[in-house]
SEDREN-695020 format. One record per residue (C-alpha): residue in three letters; x, y, z. Coordinates in steps of 0.2 Angstrom, whole numbers, plus 5000, padded with zeros to 4 digits. Layout:
ALAXYZ/...
***
This chain:
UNK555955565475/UNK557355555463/UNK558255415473/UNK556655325471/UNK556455175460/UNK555155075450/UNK554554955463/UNK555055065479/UNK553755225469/UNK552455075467/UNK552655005484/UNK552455165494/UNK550855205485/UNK550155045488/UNK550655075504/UNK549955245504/UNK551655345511/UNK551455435496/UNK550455505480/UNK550355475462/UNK550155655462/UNK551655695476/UNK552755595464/UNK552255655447/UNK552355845453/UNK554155775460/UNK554655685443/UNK553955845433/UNK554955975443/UNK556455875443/UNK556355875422/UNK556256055424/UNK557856085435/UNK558856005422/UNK558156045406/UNK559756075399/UNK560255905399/UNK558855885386/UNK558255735391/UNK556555755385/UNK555855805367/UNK554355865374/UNK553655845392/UNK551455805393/UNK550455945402/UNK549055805405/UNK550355705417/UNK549655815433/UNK547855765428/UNK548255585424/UNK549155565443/UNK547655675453/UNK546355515442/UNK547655385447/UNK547455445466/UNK545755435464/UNK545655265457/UNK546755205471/UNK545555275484/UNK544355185476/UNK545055025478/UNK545955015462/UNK547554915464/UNK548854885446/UNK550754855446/UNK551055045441/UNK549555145446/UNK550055315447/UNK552155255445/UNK553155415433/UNK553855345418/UNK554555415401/UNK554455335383/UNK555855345368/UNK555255495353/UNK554855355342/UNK553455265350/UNK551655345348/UNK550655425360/UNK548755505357/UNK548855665355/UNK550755695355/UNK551755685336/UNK552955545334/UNK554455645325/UNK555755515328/UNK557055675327/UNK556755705309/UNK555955885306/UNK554155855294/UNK552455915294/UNK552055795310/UNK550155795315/UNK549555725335/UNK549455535335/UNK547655475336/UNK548055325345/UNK549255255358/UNK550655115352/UNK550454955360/UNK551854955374/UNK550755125378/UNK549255055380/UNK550254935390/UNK551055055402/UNK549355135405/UNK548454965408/UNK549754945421/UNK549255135427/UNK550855205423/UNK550755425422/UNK552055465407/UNK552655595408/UNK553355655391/UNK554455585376/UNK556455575376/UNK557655645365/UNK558355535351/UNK559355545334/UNK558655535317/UNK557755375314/UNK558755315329/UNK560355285318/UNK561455325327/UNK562355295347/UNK562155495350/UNK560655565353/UNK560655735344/UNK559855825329/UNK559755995320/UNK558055985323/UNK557555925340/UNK559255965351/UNK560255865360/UNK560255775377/UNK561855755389/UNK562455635399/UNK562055665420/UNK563855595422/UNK564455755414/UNK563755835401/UNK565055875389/UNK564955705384/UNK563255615375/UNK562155495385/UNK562255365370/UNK560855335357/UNK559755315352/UNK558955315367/UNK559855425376/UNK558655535381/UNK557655405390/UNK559455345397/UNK559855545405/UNK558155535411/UNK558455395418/UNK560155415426/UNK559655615431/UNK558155555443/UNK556955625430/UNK555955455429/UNK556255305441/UNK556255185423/UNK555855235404/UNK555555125389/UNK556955135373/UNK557055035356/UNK558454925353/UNK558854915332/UNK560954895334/UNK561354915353/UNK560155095356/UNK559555035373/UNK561154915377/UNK562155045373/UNK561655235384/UNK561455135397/UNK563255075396/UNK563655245394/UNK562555325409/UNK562755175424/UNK561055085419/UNK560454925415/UNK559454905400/UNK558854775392/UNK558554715375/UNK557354585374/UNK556954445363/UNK556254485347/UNK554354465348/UNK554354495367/UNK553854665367/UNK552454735353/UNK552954875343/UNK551354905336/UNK550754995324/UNK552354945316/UNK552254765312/UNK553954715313/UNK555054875314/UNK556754915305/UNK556154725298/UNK556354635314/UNK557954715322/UNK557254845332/UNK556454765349/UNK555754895364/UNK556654865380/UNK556754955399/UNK558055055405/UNK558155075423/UNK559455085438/UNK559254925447/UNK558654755437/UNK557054715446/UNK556554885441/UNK557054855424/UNK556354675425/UNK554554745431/UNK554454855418/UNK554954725406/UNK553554615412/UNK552354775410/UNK552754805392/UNK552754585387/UNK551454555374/UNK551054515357/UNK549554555345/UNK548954475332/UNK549654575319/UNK551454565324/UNK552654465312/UNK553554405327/UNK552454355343/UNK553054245357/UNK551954155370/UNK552054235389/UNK553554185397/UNK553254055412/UNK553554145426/UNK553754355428/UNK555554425425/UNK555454545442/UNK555454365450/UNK556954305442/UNK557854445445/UNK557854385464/UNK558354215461/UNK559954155461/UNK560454075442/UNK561253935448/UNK563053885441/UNK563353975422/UNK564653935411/UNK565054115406/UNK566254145389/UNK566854295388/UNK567154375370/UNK568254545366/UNK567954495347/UNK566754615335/UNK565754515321/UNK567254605308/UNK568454535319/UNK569054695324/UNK569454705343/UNK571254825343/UNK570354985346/UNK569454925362/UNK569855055376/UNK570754965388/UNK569955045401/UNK568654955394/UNK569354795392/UNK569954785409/UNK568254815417/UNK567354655409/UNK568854565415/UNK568554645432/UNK566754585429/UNK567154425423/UNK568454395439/UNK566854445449/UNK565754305440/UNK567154185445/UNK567054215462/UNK565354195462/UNK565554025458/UNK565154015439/UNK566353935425/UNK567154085417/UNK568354075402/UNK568654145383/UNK567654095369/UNK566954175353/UNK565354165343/UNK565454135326/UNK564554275319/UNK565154225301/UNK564654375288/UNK563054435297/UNK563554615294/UNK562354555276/UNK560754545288/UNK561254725299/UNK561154825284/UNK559854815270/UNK558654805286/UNK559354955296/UNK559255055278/UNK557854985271/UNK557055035288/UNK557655205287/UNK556855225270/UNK555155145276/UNK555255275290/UNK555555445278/UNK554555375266/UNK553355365278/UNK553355575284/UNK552555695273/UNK553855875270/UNK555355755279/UNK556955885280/UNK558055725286/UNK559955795289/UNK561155725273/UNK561855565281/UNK559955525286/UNK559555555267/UNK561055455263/UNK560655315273/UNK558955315265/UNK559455335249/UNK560455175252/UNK558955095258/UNK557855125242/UNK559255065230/UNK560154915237/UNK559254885255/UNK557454815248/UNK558154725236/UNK559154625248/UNK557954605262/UNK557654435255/UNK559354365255/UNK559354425273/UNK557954335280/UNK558454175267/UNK560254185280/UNK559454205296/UNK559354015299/UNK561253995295/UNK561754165306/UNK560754095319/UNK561453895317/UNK563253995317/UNK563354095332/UNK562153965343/UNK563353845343/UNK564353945358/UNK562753905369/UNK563353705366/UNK564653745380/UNK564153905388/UNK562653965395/UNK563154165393/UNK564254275382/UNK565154425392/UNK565654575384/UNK566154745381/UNK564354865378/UNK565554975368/UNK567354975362/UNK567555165368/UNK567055295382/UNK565655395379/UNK565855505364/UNK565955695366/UNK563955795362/UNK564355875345/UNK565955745340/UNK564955715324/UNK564055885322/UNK564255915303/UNK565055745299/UNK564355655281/UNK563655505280/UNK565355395280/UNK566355465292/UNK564855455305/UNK564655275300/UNK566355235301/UNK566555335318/UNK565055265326/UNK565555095320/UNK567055085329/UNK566555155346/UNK565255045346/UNK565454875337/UNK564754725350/UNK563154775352/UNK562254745335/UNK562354565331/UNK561254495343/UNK559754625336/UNK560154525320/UNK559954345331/UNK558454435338/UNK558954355354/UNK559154445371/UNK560454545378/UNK560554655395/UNK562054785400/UNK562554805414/UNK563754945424/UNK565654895425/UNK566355045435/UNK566855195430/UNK568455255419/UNK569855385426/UNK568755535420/UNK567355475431/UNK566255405415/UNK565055245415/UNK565655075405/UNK564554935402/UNK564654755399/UNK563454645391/UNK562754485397/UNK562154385380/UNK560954275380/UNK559954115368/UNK558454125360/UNK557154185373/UNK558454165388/UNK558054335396/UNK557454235412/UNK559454165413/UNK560254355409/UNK558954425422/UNK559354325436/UNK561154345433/UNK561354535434/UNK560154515446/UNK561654425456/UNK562754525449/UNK562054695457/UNK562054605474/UNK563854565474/UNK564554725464/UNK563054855474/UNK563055005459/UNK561355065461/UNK562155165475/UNK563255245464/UNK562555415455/UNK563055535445/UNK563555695454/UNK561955845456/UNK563455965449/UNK563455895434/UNK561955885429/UNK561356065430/UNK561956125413/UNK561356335411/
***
């Protein structure tokens, strides 16, 4: 069942050629044959039970977009009666009550089936700690899936799950599935509920789909929409579903493709790299759209990035009761505490202008195209032992396009790009305006028709690690 996705596991049980149980059992298995890619944090023994009540659900009649469907969920999303470490070693207790996108995934009669391996406090674009171990990337193992959802992304990429759920705060869904052939989607800001948390990392982390194909990663989108009255952000339902506009054509674009980063630092871009979002871009010309360099203006919005990514890091330790973060996490918290809060309100006071700044671009295109990342993905261990500046400064450079658009809060979808010599993934990223996932959806969408890479997989060798 691992070649299996999202809609094609839903539309053989409706159909009955197959059951929640059959591919739950499959799903479970399959985790277990690559355990050592350590995808998942922790795998849910009540999975089994769940799919065996989904099947009898469906005999009775019972029909929901997901009923009896395998999926996985990032380490830092609450589920009843698992802990919520988030990769930081503490004196964690069961979670009483399920997050909302959880509550979601079951309305819709999604079985998960366990938790995915992340980073501390997901700060990073590596999935590894001292704590909770590392996951690999199904491409080749040697090498990280990304962060800091790369757990779900392995999952993903391995077969494991036919879709799973990240959380986006600087590129963490964008950016593994880059690195492991997947699309992944960052939604607009307020799309998706993060309850409990009220606006997480304060407002730059959004939870977004991972998958192989974009209608699977539009349904699940679609599952996971919704706002609750106690979100700071909260958007009205869109018009029409995401998994439809994924099979509709978008019309002509005007698509500007961009290789500069916010710091205007665009020299260290892998050209292997580089020349894939050209091949991409030569493919968006062919298929009839307006295709031709432009930059946004991202101005100095590095200043509404970082007290929220360190504030929320401190929010999140201070949060945990006997927290043994590693000493960059600490750092980064530290930083949080003494400068981050106290310049949470310039940031919000310069969203309007960041947004006025780098909106302009949408007066004569309709999409930005760029790189995911500006290198390969990095090596498992490259920063094993690092501090707190060298990782920031390492990370920073491998992966520096992502991140302005969480600070926009406005959506953003990667999409494969072929593989480098070595045989690893690249991404490119289709950016989008305010609440113009619709526009980026149906673009993949006609993008995977014309380029075809859900048929491309990583190879079983390499994902069998002893």
């Amino acid at each position: 069942m691992d070649g299996l996705g999202l809609a094609a596991q839903a539309e053989l049980l409706d159909r009955g050629e197959v059951s929640a149980k059959e591919l739950v059992t499959a799903s479970l298995e399959r985790i277990d044959a690559l355990a050592g890619l350590g995808a998942f944090r922790v795998v849910r023994e009540r999975a089994a039970a769940e799919a065996e009540e989904a099947d009898r659900r469906r005999a009775g009649g019972e029909r929901l977009p997901l009923l009896g469907v395998p999926v996985a969920v990032k380490d830092d999303t609450d589920v009843a009666g698992e802990t919520t470490p988030f990769a930081i070693r503490a004196d964690h207790r069961p979670k009483t009550e399920d997050a909302e996108l959880v509550r979601r995934l079951r309305a819709a009669g999604a079985i998960i089936v366990g938790k995915t391996t992340t980073c501390e406090v997901g700060l990073w674009p590596f999935s590894e700690s001292p704590g909770f171990g590392a996951a690999r990337n199904p491409w080749n193992p040697d090498y990280s899936p990304g962060g800091s959802s790369g757990g779900s992304a392995a999952a993903v990429a391995a077969g494991m799950v036919p879709a799973a759920v990240g959380s986006d705060g600087a590129g963490s869904v964008r950016i593994p599935a880059a690195w492991t052939h997947l699309v992944g989607i960052k939604p607009q800001r307020g799309r998706v509920s993060g309850f409990p948390h009220r606006e997480q990392f304060h407002g730059i982390t959004v939870h977004g789909p991972l998958a192989r194909s974009v209608e699977d990663a539009a349904l699940l989108l679609d599952v996971l929409t919704g706002s609750r009255p106690e979100d700071v952000h909260r958007l009205d339902p869109p018009a029409a579903p995401f998994a439809a506009a994924a099979r509709r054509d978008p019309g002509r674009l005007r698509v500007a493709v961009s290789f500069k980063t916010a710091f205007g630092v665009s020299g260290r871009l892998d050209p292997q790299i580089r020349a894939a979002v050209e091949r991409i871009a030569r493919r968006l010309a062919d298929l009839g759209h307006a295709v031709f360099p432009a930059d946004p203006d991202y101005g100095l919005i590095g200043l509404g990035l970082v007290p929220r990514g360190t504030a929320g890091a401190a929010d999140w330790l201070d949060g945990l009761t006997g927290a043994r973060p590693e000493a960059r996490t600490a750092a980064e918290a530290r930083l949080g505490r003494v400068v981050g809060r106290r310049m949470l309100p310039l940031a919000r006071r310069l969203d309007p202008s960041f947004r006025r700044r780098a909106g302009r671009i949408f007066r004569y295109a309709d999409v930005v195209l760029t790189p995911t990342t500006a290198q390969l993905p990095l090596k498992v261990g490259a920063f094993d032992g690092a501090g707190y500046r060298r990782t920031q400064s390492g990370v920073a450079a491998a992966c520096p396009y992502a991140w302005p658009w969480n600070v926009l809060g406005w959506p953003g979808v990667n999409v494969p790009a072929g593989l480098s010599d070595t045989g690893l993934p690249i991404g490119a990223q289709l950016l989008g305006p305010d609440s113009g996932e619709a526009l980026l959806i149906a673009l993949a969408g006609q993008l995977e028709r014309a380029e075809g890479w859900t048929a491309l997989r990583p190879p079983d060798s390499a994902q069998r690690v002893a």
